[in-house]
C-alpha positions as CSV (number, residue, x, y, z in Angstrom):
1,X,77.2,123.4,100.0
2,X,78.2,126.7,98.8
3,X,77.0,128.4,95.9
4,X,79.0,129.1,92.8
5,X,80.5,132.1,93.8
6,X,81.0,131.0,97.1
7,X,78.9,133.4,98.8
8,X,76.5,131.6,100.8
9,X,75.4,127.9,101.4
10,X,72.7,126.3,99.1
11,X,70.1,125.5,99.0
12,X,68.2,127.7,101.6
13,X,66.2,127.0,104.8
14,X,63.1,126.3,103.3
15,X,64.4,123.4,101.2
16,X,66.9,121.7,103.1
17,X,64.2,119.2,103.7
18,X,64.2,118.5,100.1
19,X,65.7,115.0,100.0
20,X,66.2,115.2,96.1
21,X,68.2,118.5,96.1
22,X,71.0,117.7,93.2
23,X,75.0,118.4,95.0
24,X,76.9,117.5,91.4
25,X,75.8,117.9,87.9
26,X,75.0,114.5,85.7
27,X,77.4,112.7,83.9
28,X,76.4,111.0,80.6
29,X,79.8,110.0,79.3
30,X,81.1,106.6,80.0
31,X,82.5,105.6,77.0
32,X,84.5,102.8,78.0
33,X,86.6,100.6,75.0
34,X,88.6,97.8,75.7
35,X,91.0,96.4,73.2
36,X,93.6,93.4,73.1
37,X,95.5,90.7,71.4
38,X,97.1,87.5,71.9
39,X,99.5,86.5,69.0
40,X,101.5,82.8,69.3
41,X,104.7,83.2,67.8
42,X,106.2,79.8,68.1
43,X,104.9,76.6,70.0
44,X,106.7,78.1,73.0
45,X,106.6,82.1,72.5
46,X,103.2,84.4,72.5
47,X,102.6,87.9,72.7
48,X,99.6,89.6,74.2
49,X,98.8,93.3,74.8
50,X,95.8,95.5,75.8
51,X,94.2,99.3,75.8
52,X,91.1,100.0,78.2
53,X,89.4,103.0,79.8
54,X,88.0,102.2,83.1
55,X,86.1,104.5,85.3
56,X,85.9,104.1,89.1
57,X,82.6,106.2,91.0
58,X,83.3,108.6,93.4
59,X,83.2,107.8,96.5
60,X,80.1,108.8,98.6
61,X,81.7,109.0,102.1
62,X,83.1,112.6,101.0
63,X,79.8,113.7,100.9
64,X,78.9,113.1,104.7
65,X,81.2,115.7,105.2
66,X,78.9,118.3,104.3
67,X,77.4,117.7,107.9
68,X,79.4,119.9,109.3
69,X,78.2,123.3,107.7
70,X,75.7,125.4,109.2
71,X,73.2,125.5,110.4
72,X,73.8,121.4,111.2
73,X,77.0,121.8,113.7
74,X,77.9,125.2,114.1
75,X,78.7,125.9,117.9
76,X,79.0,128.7,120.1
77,X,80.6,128.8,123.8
78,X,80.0,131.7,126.4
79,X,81.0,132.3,129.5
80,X,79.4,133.7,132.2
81,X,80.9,137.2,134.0
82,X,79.5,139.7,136.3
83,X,78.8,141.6,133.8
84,X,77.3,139.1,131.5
85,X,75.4,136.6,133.4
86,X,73.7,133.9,131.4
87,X,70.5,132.7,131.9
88,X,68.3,130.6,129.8
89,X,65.9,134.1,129.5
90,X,69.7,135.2,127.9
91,X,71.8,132.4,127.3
92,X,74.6,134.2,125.5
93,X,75.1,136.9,128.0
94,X,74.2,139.8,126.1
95,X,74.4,141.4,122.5
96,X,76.5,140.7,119.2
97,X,78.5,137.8,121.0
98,X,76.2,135.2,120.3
99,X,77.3,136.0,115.8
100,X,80.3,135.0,115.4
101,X,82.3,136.9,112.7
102,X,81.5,135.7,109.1
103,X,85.1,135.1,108.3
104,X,85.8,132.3,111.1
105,X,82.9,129.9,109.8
106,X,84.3,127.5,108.2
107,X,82.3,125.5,105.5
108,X,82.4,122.9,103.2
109,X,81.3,122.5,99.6
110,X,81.7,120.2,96.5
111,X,83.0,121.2,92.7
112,X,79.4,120.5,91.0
113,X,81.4,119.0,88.2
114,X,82.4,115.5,89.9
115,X,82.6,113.3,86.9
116,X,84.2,109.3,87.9
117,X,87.7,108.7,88.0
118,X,89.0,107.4,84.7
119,X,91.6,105.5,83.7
120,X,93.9,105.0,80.7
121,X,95.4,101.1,81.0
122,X,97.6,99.9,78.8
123,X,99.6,96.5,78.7
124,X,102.5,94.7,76.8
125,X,103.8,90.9,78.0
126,X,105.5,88.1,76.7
127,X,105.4,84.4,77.9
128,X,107.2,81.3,77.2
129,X,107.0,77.7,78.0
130,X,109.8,76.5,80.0
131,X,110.0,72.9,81.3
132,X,107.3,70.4,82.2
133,X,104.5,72.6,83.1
134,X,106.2,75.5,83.9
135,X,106.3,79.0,82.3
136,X,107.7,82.2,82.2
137,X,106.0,85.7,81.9
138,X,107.3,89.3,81.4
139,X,104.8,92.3,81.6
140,X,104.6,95.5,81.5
141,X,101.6,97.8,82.5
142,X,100.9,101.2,82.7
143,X,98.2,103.9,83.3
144,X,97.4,107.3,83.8
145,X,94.2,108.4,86.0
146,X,92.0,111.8,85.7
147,X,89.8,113.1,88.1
148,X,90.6,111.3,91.2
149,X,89.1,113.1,94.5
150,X,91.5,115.1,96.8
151,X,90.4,118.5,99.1
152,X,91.8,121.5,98.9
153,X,91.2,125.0,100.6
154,X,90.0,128.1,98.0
155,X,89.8,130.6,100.5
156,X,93.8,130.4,101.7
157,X,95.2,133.4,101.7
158,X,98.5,134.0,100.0
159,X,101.5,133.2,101.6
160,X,102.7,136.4,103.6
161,X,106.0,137.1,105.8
162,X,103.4,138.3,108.9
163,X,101.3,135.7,110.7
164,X,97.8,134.8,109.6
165,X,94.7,136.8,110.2
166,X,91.1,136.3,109.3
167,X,91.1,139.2,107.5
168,X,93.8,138.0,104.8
169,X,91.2,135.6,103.5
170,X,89.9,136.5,100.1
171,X,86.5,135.8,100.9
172,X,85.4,137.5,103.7
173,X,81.8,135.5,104.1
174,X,83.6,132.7,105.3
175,X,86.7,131.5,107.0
176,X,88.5,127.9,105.8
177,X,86.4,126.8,102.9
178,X,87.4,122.8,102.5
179,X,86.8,122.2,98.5
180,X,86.3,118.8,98.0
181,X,86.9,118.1,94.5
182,X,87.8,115.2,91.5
183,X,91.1,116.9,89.6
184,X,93.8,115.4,90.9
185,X,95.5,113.0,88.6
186,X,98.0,109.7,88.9
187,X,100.1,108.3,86.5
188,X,102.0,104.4,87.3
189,X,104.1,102.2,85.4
190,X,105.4,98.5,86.7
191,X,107.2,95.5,85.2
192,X,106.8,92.4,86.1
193,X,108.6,88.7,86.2
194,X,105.8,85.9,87.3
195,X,107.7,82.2,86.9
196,X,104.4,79.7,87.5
197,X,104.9,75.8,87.7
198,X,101.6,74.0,87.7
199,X,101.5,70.5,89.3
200,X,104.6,68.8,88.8
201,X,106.5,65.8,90.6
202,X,104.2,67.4,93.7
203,X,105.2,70.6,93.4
204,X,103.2,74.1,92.5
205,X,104.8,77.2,92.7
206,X,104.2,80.6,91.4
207,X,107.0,83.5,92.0
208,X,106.8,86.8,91.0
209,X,108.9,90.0,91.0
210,X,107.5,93.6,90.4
211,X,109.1,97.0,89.7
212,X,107.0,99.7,89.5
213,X,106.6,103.3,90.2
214,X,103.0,105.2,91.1
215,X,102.8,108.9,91.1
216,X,100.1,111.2,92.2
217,X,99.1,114.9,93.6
218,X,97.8,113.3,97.5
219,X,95.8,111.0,98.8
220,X,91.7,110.8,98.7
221,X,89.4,113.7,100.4
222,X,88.3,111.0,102.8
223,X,92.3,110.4,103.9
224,X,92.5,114.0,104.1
225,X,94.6,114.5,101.4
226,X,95.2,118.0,100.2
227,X,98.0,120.1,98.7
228,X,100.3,122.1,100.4
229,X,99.7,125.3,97.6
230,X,96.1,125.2,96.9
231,X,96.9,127.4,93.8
232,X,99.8,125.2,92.6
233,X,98.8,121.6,92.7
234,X,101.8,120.7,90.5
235,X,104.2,121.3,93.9
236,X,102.9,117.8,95.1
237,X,102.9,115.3,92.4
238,X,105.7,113.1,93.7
239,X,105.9,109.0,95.1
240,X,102.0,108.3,96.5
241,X,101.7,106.9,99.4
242,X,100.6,103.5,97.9
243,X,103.8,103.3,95.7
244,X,105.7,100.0,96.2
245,X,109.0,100.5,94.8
246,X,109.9,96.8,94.6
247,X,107.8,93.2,95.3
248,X,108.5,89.5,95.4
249,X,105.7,87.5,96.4
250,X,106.2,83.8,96.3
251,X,104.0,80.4,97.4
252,X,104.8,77.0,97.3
253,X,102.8,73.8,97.5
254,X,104.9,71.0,97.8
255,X,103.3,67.2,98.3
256,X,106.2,65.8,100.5
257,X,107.7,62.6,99.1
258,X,108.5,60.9,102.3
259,X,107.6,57.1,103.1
260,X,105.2,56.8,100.3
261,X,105.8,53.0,99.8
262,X,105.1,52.6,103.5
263,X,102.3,50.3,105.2
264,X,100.4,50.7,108.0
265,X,100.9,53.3,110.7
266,X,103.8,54.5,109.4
267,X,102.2,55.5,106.5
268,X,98.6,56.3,108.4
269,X,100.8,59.1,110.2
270,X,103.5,60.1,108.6
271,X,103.3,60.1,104.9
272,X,101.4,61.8,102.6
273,X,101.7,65.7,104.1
274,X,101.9,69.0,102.4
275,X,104.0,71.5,102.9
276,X,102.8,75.0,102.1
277,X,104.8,78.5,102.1
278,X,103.7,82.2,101.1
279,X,106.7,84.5,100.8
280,X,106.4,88.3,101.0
281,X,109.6,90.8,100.7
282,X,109.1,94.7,99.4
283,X,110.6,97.9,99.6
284,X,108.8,100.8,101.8
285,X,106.8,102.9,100.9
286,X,107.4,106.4,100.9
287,X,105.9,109.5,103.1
288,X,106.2,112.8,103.6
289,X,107.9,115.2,106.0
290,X,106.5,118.2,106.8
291,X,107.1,121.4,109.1
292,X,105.2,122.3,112.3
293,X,103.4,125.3,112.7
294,X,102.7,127.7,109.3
295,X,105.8,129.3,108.0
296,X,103.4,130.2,104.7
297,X,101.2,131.8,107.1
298,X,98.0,130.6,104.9
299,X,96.5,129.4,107.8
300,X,97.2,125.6,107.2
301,X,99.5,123.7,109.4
302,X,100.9,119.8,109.4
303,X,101.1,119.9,105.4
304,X,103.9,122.4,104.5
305,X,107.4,120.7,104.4
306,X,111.0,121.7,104.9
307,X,113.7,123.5,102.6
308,X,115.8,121.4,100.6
309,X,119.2,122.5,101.2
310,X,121.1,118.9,100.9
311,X,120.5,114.8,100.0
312,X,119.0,113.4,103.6
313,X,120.9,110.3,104.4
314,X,117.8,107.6,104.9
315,X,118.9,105.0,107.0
316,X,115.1,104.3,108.3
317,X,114.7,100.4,109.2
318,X,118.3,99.4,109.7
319,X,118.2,102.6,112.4
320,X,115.3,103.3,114.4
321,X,116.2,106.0,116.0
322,X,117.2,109.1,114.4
323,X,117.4,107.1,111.0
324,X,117.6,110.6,108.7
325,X,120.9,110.7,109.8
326,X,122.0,114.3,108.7
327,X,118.3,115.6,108.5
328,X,120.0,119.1,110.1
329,X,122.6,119.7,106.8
330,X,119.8,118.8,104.3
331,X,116.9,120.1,105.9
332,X,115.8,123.4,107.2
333,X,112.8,125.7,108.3
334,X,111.2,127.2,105.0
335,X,111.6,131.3,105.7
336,X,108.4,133.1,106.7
337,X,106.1,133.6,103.6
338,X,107.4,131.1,101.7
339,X,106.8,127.3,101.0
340,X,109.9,124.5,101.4
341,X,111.1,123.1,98.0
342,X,111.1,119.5,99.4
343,X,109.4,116.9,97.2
344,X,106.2,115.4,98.7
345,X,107.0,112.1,99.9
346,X,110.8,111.9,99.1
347,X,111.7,109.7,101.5
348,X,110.6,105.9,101.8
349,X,109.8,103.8,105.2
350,X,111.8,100.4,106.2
351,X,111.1,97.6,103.7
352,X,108.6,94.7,104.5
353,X,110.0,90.8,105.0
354,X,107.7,87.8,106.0
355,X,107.8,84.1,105.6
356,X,104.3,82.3,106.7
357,X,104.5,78.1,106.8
358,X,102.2,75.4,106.6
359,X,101.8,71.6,107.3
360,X,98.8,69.7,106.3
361,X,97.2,66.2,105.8
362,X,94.5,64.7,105.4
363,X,93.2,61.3,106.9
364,X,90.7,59.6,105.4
365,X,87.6,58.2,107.2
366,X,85.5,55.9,105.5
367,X,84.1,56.6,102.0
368,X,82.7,59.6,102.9
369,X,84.8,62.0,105.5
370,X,88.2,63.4,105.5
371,X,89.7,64.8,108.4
372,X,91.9,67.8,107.7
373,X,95.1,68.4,110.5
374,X,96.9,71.6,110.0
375,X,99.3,73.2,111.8
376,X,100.5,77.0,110.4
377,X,103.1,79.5,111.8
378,X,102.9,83.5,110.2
379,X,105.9,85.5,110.5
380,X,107.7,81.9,110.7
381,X,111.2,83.7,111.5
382,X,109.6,86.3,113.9
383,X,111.1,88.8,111.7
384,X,110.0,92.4,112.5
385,X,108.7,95.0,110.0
386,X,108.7,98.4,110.8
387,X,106.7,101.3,110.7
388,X,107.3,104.9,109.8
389,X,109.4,107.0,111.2
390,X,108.2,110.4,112.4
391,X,107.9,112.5,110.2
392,X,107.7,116.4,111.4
393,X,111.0,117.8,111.3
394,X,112.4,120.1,114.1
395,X,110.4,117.9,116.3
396,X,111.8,115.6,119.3
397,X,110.0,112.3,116.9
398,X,111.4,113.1,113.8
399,X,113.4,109.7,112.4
400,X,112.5,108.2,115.0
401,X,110.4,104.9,114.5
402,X,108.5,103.2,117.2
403,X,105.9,101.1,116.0
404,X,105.3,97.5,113.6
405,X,103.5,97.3,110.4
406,X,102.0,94.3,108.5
407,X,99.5,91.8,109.3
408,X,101.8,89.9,111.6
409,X,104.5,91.8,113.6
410,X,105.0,88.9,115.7
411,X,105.2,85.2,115.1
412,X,101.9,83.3,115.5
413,X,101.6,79.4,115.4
414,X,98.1,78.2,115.4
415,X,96.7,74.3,114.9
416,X,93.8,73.3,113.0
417,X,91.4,70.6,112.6
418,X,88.8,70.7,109.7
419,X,86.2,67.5,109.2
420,X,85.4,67.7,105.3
421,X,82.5,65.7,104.0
């Protein structure tokens, strides 16, 4: 890692062997409280609520990162020429080639203040009894989060109507410096309508509907997440990536009713079968468009996005091709120096739809052994879901969505025999 003043990389040679040298300060402040009620107001109304701080621990993948600073990867390539011929007596060919410039290493180094993510939950939700086992609940939760992980780059220079050149950095000793880093912060808030029916006349069902809306600054430092103006991190809180706008989620466990008073092998094969269903419907998730190449000219491409000069027109799932339908009125090329004004993650993907389906009995065998026959179909309606669209604009892709999401893009039928004992 680098030192505090970003300088040069810590610790030195001689105690890189050290297997106990500390990358991040300790933490000793985990105070955690918890706090609810439940309050019955009638026979068939109650009332519960809740406050908690939870803390998450950083992740330690980030940290294998740090394998690529020098002296661990760094790499040089030299070509041989008549007049620099390479030989293992001389395998760079001559002189100050084989240094490269200080300002075009890059490195990587940690914030050694990298205390857990923490969270702030609260929760408010009222239930009532309905019919014959059945009941009704209305929630609402919310939190905000502190000192979730991102990246972002310290030694960017600032943005500047010429093109990039290592000598813009600000720090000279090095050239892209990849902070990794815990301030980044989220804040979400989601209602939800669950209707449960415990076993009743053969049927169990539980249906539920969320709204809810997450907001952050970018995704994890092991996603790559990083904003687009390392010295205004504010530009990118907008939709996450993980924000479901809308949600139903249903299943259903119905004992068919069929030929119960049946004898025999009418009743041997036909009765007594299940019927199973898991529903799944939401909207899409949101992502971001971005710019090719570095307008900013701060040396970071594929994370600076477009001028906001009109409302885009998303049409992305009922059209796949070109489904930002006037992206050339709303959107344009930011002007050298300068970053575009569009919100990160504005836009939102195709929705989600999927019906999975089950039948199931069981035969008995003896006193001892059941035999389980089932026979399932996912994706039931062979109903596609869609991935992204492309998402660069000014590029031949962009709104243009060729691939499937979800677990099943296809319909699947499978057939199952399970011996229980």
């Amino acid at each position: 890692i680098l030192n505090a003043t970003q300088t040069a990389l810590i610790p030195a040679a001689a105690e890189i062997p050290d297997p106990y040298y500390p990358l991040t300060d300790p933490w000793h402040r985990g105070w955690a409280p918890r706090v609810g009620f439940a309050y019955r107001v009638t026979h068939a109304w109650v009332v519960r609520g809740g406050f908690g701080i939870f803390f998450n621990p950083n992740q330690t993948n980030s940290y294998t990162l740090l394998d690529t600073n020098p002296p661990m990867s760094a790499a040089a390539i030299f070509n041989s020429s008549p007049s620099a011929q390479l030989s293992f007596a001389n395998p760079s060919g001559g002189g100050s080639a084989a240094t490269p410039a200080a300002n075009t290493v890059t490195a990587v180094t940690l914030n050694p203040y990298m205390p857990p993510a923490s969270m702030n939950q609260w929760s408010l939700d009222v239930e009532r009894t309905l019919w014959s086992n059945a009941g009704l609940d209305v929630q609402y939760i919310g939190s905000h989060t502190d000192h979730l992980d991102t990246s972002w780059y310290s030694n960017e220079p600032t943005p500047s109507a010429t093109p990039f050149v290592a000598a813009d950095r600000p720090n000279q000793n090095f050239g892209t410096i990849r902070d990794l880093d815990d301030m980044a912060w989220s804040n979400y808030d989601a209602l939800n309508v669950i209707l449960t029916q415990r076993l009743h006349s053969g049927l169990i069902m539980s249906m539920s509907y969320t709204w809810s809306h997450d907001l952050d600054i970018s995704e994890d430092s092991n996603d790559g997440g990083s904003p687009m103006d390392s010295r205004d991190w504010a530009l990118d809180y907008g939709n996450s990536v993980l924000s479901v706008p809308q949600r139903f989620a249903g299943s259903i466990v119905y004992q068919l009713p069929f030929l119960k008073g049946s004898t025999g092998l009418v009743r041997t094969v036909l009765a007594g079968w299940n019927a199973d269903s898991i529903i799944a419907i939401q909207a899409g998730t949101p992502f971001n468009v971005v710019v090719s190449g570095d307008p900013a000219n701060t040396s970071r491409s594929g994370v600076q996005r477009p001028e906001l000069i009109g409302t885009p027109d998303n049409q992305c799932g009922p059209k796949l091709v070109s489904c930002i339908t006037n992206a050339e009125e709303a959107l344009a090329q930011p002007a050298a120096g300068t970053f575009g004004d569009m919100a990160r993650d504005m836009l939102s993907g195709p929705g989600l739809w999927d019906v999975d389906f089950a039948l199931d009995k069981n035969f008995r065998i003896g006193e001892r052994f059941n035999f389980q026959l089932r026979g399932e179909a996912f994706n039931v309606f062979n109903h596609p879901s869609f991935g992204e669209p492309g998402a660069t604009f000014g590029s031949s892709t962009f709104g243009d969505i060729t691939s499937l999401a979800g677990s099943n893009p296809t319909r699947v039928f499978q057939i199952m025999g399970r011996l229980m004992f």
